[in-house]
C-alpha positions as CSV (number, residue, x, y, z in Angstrom):
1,X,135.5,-133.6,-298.9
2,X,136.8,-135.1,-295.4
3,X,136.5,-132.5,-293.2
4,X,137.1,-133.2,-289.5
5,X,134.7,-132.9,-287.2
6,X,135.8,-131.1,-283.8
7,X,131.8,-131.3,-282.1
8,X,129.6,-133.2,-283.3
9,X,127.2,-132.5,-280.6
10,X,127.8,-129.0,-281.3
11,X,126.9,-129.6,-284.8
12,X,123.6,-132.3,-283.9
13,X,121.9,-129.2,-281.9
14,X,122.9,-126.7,-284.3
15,X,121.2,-128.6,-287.1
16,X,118.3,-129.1,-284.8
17,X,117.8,-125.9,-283.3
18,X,117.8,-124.3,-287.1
19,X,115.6,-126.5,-288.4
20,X,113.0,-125.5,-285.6
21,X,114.1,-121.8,-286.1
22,X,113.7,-121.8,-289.9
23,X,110.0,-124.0,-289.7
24,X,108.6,-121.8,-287.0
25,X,109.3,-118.2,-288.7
26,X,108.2,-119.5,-292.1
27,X,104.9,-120.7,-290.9
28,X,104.3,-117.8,-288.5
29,X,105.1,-115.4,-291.7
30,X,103.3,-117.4,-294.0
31,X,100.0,-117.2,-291.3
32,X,100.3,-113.1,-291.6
33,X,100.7,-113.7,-295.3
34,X,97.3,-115.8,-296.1
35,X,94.9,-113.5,-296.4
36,X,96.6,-111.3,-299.0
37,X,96.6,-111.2,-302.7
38,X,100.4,-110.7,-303.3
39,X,101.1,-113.3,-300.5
40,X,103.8,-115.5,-303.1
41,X,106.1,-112.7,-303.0
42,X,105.4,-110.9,-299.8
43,X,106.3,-114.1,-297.6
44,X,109.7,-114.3,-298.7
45,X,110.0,-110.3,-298.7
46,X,109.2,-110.6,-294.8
47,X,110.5,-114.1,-294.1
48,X,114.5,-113.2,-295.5
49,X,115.3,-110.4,-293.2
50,X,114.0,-113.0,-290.7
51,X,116.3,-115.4,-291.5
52,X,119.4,-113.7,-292.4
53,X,120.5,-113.8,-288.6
54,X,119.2,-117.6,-287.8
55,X,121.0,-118.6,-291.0
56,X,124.5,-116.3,-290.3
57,X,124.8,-118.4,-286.8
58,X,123.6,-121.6,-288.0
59,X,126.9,-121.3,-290.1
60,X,129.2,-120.0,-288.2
61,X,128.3,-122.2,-285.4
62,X,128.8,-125.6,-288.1
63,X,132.0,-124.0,-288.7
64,X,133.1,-124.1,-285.2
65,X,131.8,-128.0,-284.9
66,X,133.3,-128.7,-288.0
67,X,136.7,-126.2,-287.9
68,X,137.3,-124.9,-284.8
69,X,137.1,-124.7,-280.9
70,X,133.6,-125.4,-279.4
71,X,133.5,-122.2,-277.9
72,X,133.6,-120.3,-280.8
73,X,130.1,-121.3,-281.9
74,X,128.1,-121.9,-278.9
75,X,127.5,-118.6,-278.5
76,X,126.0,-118.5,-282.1
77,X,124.1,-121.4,-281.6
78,X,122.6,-119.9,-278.7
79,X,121.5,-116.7,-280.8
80,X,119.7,-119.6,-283.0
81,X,118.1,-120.9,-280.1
82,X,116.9,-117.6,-279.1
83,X,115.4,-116.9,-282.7
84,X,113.8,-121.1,-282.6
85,X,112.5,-120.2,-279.0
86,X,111.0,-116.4,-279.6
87,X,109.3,-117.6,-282.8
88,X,108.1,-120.8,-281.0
89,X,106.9,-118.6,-278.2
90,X,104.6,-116.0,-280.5
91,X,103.9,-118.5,-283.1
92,X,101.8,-120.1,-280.5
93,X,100.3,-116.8,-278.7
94,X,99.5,-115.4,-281.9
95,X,98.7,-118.2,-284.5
96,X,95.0,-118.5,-283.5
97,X,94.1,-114.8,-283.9
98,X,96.0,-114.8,-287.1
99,X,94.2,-117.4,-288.7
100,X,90.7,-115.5,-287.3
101,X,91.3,-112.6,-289.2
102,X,92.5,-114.6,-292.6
């Protein structure tokens, strides 16, 4: 398990940018979640179709650092960053008002 690594700044600010992507969405879904009964299973019900996307360019990006030309995933690690910064940016608009009404 050796496999050669073709970026690995590609690969540093893909791992980054996910990790900011996948923490941002989870909390701003489990904040919508709090006040409800059923909110164990509805959080992953909302958070999955979510994260499908993040997750599809979080890999295919890797598999460029790791695999292939750099230019094949930069433009998937920009759809991450897009996801990271759009979550980011309503996570912080809406969080207060979400946690008023919980």
């Amino acid at each position: 398990f050796d496999p050669p690594l073709s970026d690995g700044r590609l690969l540093a600010v893909t791992v980054a940018v996910t990790t900011v992507a996948i923490a941002t969405s989870g909390t701003l879904y489990a904040a919508v979640t709090v006040g409800s009964r059923v909110r164990d299973t509805l959080a992953p019900l909302l958070l999955l179709p979510v994260l499908a996307p993040v997750l599809l360019g979080a890999t295919l990006a890797t598999d460029a650092a790791f695999f292939g030309p750099t230019s094949d995933g930069e433009p998937w690690m920009l759809l991450v960053g897009v996801f990271a910064l759009l979550f980011t940016g309503v996570g912080m608009i809406a969080f207060g008002s979400l946690l008023e009404e919980s």
